[in-house]
C-alpha positions as CSV (number, residue, x, y, z in Angstrom):
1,X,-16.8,-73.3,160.0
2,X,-13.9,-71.9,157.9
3,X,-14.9,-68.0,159.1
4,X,-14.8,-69.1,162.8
5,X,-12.1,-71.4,162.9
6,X,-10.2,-68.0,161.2
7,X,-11.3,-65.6,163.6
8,X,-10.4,-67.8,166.7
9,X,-7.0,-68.7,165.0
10,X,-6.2,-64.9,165.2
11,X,-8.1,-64.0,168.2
12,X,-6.0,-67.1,169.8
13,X,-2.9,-64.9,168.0
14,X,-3.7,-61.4,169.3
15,X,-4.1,-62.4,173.0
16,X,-0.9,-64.1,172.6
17,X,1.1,-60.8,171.0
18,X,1.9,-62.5,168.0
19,X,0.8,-60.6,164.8
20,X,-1.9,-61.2,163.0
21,X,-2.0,-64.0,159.8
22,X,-4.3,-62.8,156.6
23,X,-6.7,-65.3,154.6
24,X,-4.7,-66.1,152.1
25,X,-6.7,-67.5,148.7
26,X,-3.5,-69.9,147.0
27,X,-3.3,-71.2,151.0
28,X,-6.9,-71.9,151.1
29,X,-7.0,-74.2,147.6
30,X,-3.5,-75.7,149.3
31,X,-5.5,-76.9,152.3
32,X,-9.1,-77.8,150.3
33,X,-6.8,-80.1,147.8
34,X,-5.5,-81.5,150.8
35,X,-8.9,-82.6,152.3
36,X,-9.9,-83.5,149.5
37,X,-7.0,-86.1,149.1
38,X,-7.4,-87.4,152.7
39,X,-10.9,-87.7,152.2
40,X,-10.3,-89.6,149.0
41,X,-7.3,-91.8,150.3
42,X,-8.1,-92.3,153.9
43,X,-4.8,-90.8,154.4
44,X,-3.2,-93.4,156.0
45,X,-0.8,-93.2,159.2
46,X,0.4,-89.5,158.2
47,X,-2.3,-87.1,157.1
48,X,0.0,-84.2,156.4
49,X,1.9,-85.9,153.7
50,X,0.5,-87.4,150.2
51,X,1.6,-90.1,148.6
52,X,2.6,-89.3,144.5
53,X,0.8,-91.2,141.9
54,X,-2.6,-91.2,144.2
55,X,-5.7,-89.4,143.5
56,X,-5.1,-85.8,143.8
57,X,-1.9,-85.7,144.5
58,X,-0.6,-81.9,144.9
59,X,2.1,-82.2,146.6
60,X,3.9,-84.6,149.4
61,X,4.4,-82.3,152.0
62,X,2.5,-78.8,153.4
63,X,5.1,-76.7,151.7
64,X,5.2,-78.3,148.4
65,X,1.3,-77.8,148.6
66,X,1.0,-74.3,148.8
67,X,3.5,-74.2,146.5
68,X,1.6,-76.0,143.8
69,X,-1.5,-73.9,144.5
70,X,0.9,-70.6,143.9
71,X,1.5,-69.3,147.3
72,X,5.8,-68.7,147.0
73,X,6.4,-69.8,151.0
74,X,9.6,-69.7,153.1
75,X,7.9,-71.6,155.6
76,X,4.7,-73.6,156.0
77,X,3.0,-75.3,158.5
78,X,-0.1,-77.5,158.9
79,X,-2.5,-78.4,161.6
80,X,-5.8,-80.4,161.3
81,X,-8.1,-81.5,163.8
82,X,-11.6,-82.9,164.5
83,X,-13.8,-80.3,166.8
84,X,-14.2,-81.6,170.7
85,X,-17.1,-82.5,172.7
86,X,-18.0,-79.5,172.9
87,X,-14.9,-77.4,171.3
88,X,-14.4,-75.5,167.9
89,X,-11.3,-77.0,166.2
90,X,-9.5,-74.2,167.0
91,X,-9.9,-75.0,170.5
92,X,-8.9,-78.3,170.4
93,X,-5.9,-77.7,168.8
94,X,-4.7,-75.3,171.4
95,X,-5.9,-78.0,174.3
96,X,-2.7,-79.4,172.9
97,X,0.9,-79.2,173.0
98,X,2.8,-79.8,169.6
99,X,-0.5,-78.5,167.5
100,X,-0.5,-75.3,170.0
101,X,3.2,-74.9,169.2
102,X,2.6,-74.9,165.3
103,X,0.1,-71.4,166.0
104,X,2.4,-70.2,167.9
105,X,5.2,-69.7,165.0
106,X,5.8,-65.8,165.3
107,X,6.4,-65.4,161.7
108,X,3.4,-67.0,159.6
109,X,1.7,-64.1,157.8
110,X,-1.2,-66.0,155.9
111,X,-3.4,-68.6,156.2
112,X,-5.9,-70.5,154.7
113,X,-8.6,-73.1,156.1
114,X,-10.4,-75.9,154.6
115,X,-13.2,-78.2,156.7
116,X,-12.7,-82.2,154.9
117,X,-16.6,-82.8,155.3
118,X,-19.6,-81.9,157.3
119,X,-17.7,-84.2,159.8
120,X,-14.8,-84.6,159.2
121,X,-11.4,-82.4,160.2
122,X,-10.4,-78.6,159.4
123,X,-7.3,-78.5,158.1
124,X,-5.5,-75.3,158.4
125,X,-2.3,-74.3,156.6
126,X,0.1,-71.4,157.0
127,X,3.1,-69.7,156.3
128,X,5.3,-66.6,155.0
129,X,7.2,-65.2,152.4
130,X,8.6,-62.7,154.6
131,X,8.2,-63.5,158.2
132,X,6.8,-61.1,161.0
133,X,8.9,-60.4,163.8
134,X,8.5,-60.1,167.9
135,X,10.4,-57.6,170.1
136,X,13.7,-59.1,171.5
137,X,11.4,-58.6,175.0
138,X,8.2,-60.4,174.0
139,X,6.9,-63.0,176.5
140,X,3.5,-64.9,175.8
141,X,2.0,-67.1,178.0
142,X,-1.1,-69.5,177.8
143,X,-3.8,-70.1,179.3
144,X,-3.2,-65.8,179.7
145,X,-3.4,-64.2,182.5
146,X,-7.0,-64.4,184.4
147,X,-8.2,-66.2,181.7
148,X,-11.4,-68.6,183.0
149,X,-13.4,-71.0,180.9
150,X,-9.8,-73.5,180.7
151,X,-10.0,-77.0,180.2
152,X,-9.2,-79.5,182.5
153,X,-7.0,-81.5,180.6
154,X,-4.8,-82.1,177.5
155,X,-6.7,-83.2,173.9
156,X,-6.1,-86.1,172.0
157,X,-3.1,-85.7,169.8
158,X,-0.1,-86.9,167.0
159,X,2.4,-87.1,167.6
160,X,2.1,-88.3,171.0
161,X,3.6,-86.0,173.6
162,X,3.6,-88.7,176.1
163,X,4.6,-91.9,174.2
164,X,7.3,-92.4,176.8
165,X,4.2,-93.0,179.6
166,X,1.5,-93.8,177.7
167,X,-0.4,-94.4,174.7
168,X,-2.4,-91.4,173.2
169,X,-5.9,-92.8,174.0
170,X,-9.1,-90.2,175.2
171,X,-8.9,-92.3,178.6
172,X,-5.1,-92.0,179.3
173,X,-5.5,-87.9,178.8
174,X,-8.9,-88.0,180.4
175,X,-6.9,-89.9,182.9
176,X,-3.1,-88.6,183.0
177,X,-3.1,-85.4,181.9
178,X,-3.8,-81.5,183.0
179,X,-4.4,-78.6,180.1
180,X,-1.3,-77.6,178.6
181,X,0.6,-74.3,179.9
182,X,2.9,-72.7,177.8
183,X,6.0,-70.1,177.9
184,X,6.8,-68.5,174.7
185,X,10.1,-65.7,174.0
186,X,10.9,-64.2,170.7
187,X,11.5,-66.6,168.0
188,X,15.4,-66.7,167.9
189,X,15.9,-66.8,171.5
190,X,16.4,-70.0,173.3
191,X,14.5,-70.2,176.3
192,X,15.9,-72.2,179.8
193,X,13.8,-73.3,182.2
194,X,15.1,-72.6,186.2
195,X,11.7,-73.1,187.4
196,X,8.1,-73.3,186.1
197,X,5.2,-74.4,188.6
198,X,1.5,-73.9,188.8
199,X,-0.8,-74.9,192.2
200,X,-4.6,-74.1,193.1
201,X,-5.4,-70.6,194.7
202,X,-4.8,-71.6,199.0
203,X,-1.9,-74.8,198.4
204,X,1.6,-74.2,198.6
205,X,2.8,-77.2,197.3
206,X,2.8,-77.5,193.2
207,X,1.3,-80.0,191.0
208,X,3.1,-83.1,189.7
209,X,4.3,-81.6,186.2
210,X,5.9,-82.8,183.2
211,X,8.5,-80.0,182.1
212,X,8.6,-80.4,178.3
213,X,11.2,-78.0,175.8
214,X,12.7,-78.5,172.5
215,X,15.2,-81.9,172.6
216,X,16.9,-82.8,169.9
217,X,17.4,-86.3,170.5
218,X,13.9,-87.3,171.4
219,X,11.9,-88.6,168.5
220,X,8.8,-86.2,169.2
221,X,10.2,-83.0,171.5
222,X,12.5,-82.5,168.4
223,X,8.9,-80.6,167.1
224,X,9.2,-77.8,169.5
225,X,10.8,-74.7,169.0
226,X,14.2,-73.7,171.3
227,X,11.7,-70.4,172.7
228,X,9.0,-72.0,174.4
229,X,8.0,-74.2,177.3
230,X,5.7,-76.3,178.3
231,X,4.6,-78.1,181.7
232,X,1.3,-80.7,181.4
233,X,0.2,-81.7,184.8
234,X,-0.6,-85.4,185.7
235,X,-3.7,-85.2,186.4
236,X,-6.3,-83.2,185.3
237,X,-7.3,-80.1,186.8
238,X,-10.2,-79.2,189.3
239,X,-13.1,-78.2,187.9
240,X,-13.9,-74.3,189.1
241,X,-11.1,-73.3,190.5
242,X,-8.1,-70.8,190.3
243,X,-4.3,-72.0,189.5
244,X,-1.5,-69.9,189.6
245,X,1.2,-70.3,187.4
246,X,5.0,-68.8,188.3
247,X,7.7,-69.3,186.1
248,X,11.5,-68.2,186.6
249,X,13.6,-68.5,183.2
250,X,16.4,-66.7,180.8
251,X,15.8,-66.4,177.4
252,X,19.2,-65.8,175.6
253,X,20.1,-64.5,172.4
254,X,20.9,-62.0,170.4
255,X,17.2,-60.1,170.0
256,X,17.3,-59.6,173.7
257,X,20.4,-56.9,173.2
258,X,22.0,-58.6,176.4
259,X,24.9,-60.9,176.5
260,X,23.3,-62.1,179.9
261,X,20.0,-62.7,177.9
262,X,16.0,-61.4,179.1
263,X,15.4,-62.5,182.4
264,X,11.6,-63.9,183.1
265,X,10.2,-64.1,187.0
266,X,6.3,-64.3,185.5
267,X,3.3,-65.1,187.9
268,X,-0.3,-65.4,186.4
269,X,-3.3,-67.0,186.9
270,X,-6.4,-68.8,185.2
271,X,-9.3,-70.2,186.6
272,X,-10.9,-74.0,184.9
273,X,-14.2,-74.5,183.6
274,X,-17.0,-75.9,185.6
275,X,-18.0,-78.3,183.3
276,X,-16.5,-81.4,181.5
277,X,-15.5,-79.9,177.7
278,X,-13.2,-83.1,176.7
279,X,-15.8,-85.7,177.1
280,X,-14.3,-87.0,180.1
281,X,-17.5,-88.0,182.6
């Protein structure tokens, strides 16, 4: 489990352009301690944080954890989720979109992976002393282009990215919800939106989105970053068939060597799966 979960963490990373992140031994005993705690506490409402004074305590946060287990970070991050129906972890991480935004970070170096149990979550940690860096002209996008095999809809997820609609229940996504399609520029940009559609191969008229980017004031889009957008349908997608994606956008910033910013006009496609993968019929 921890040797796949790896491989499709980077393999998710390559096809994105982001650099590679190495195994990293300190970051693996940071996120075994960690299961180990949740296992032993039931966690509670917030599984990345521990609580001092409780059984294997190492730490109350991901960065003070790593830390602890002698892994000097500038940045950490943590993700930790239960495999789908018929998904690695991996996978069902990226069917979603604040957990997909966390393996996006273009800067984490290492990493290090624990499973809880036979049943229970992987929990993946990562981070970097010294970050890696994009080109000022990077532009990632997933699902990539001509990809096939994508999900119909959004995974389970905290926080919830639709609290404002609905509760985060497998029916409501099965329900409400399309796979998540995301936008990424390099790090220190800020990326704005002027238009960002997708609609099945043969329709001209696009699919009722939410547009979702980094907002300050709201309690959960606070968690994305300024680079990247998303846009989560409102209804799942049709199984077998081809989507094409177009978005028009200006990422601004200094790494783009422009003081009018990179200018994005992106079309791609993706084709879904034929068969249920969320556990939705």
């Amino acid at each position: 489990m921890q040797a796949v979960a790896f491989d499709e963490f980077n393999a998710f990373r390559a096809i994105e352009g982001l650099g590679p992140v190495r195994q990293n031994a300190n970051i693996d005993i940071a996120a075994k301690n960690h299961a180990a705690y949740v296992q032993t506490n039931q966690s509670g409402a917030d599984a990345h944080h521990e609580i001092a004074g409780k059984p294997g305590f190492t730490g109350a946060d991901p960065g003070d954890r790593v830390t602890a287990a002698g892994y000097a970070s500038n940045y950490t991050t943590e993700v930790i989720a239960f495999e789908g129906i018929q998904q690695t972890s991996v996978q069902a991480l990226l069917s979603t979109v604040f957990h997909r935004n966390a393996m996006m970070v273009q800067g984490l170096t290492d990493a290090g992976i624990a499973p809880g149990s036979d049943s229970g979550p992987t929990y993946i940690d990562a981070g970097y002393i010294k970050q890696q860096k994009n080109a000022g002209n990077y532009v990632g996008v997933f699902p990539y282009d001509k990809q096939t095999g994508v999900p119909m809809t959004h995974h389970t997820e905290s926080p919830n990215p639709f609290y404002q609609e609905f509760e985060m229940t497998q029916a409501n996504v099965c329900a409400k919800t399309s796979y998540p399609i995301s936008i990424a520029t390099e790090a220190s940009t800020v990326l704005k939106v002027t238009s960002f559609t997708v609609m099945p191969e043969g329709r001209s008229t696009p699919l009722d989105v939410r547009l979702m980017t980094r907002d300050s004031n709201d309690q959960n889009l606070q968690y994305l970053s300024a680079n990247v957008a998303y846009i989560v349908g409102k209804a799942p997608f049709t199984p077998g068939t081809k989507y094409i994606v177009h978005f028009v956008g200006t990422a601004t910033g200094t790494a783009t060597g422009s003081a009018n910013g990179l200018a994005i006009d992106k079309t791609w496609v993706f084709t879904t799966d034929t068969k249920d993968v969320m556990g939705c019929s």
